[in-house]
N, C-alpha and C positions, 0 to 999 in steps of 0.2 A: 300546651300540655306536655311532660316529660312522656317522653318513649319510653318502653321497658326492653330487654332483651331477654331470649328467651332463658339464660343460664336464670336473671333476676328474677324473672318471671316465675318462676318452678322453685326459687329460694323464698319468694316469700310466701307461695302456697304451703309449704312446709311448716310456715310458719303460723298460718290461721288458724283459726277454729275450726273443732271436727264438724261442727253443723254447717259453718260457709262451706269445708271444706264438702261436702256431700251436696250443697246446692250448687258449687260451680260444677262437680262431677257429673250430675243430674242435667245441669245446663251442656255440658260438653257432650254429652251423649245426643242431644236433642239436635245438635247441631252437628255432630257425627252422621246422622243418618242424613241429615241435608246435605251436608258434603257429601258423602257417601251417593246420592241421588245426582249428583250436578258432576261425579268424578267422568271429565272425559279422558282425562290424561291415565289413565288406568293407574293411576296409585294404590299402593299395597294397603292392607288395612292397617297396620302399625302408623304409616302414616300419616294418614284420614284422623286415628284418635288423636295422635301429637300434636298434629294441627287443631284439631278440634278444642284440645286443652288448652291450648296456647290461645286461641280465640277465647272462649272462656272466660279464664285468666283476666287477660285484656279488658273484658268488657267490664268483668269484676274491677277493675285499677280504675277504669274509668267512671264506674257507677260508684266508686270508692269514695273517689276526689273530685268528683264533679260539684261539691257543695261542701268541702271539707271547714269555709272559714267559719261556715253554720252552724250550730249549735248541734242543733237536734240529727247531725249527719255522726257524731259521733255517737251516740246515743243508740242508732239503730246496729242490729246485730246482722238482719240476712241482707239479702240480695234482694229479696221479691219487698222491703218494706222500705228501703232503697227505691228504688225503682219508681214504689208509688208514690213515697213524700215528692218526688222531685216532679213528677207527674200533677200532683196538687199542688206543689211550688206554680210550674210552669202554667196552666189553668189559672189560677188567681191572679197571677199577672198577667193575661194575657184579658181576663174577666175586668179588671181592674180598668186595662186602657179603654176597654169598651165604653163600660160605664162611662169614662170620664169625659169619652168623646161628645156621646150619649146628651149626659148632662148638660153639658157646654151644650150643644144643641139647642136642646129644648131650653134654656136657660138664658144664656146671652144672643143667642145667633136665632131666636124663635121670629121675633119679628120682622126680621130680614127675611129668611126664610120666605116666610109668609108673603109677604110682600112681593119678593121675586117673582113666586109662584103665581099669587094671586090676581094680581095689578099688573105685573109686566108678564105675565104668561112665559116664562122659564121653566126647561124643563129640568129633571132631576140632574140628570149630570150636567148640563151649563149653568145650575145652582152650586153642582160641584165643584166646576172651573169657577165660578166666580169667586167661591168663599177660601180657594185655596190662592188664586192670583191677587186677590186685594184682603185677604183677611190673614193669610198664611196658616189656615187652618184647613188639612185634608182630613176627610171623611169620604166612604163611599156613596155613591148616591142610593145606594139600594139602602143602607142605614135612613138616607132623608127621606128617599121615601116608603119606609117602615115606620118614622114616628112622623108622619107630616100628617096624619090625623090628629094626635096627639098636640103638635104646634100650633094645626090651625083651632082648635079648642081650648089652648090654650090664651092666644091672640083675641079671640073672639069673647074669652070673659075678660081678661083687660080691657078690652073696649067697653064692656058694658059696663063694669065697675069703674070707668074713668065718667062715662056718661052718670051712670047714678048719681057721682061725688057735683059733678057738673049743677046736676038739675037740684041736687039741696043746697046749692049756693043759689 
């Protein structure tokens, strides 16, 4: 990510909107009084706000262009709606892997699972080593065993719907 200095820094604040320019102002005050709280080097207050702005700034450039090739990152105007889209960006992907792992679970790896547990008495995390050394699939064991009700319910009407199919032959 490009650095800014501070001459750039304070040229292109000059050059935003009066409404960013008021929320990074807003933001620099907030963060004035933290500095302000944590000054042991006894800095004068001129200082405290300079730097304060200059953080700011900063955070603004970075909440600017953190998702600039995106669409909807141009689209927004302040800082605080910034902030959240990237927030609901990072959440959905993050929901996303879950679920998929999730899925795959209960889905391909159910009866294994199962089996492990059930037949060779494996416990959750040496079901974990095993599906990550011979399956190349990691997950945490507290996930396995979070849906390992669900698998073994699962496993259990397959069985009985292979049996059904059985007995009307």
């Amino acid at each position: 990510m490009k650095t800014y200095t501070q001459e750039q820094l304070l040229r292109k604040f000059s050059k935003i909107p009066d409404v960013t320019q008021c929320e990074i102002l807003e933001n620099s005050l907030e963060r004035y009084y933290a500095l302000k709280s944590r000054n042991d080097s006894k800095l004068n207050r001129s200082h405290l706000l300079h730097s304060a702005l200059l953080f700011s700034l900063e955070a603004h450039y970075h909440t600017l262009h953190l998702g600039s090739a995106k669409k909807h990152s141009k689209e927004l105007t302040t800082l605080e709606e910034k902030f959240n889209m990237q927030i609901k960006v990072t959440l959905a992907a993050h929901k996303k892997k879950k679920v998929t792992k999730s899925s795959k679970l209960l889905g391909h790896y159910a009866p294994l699972v199962y089996r492990l547990v059930k037949e060779e008495h494996f416990s959750f995390p040496k079901v974990k080593a095993f599906l990550a050394k011979h399956h190349s699939f990691k997950v945490d064991h507290t996930l396995i065993a979070r849906l390992y009700p669900n698998i073994k319910q699962k496993v259990e009407d397959l069985k009985y719907a292979v049996r059904q199919v059985k007995s009307d032959f």
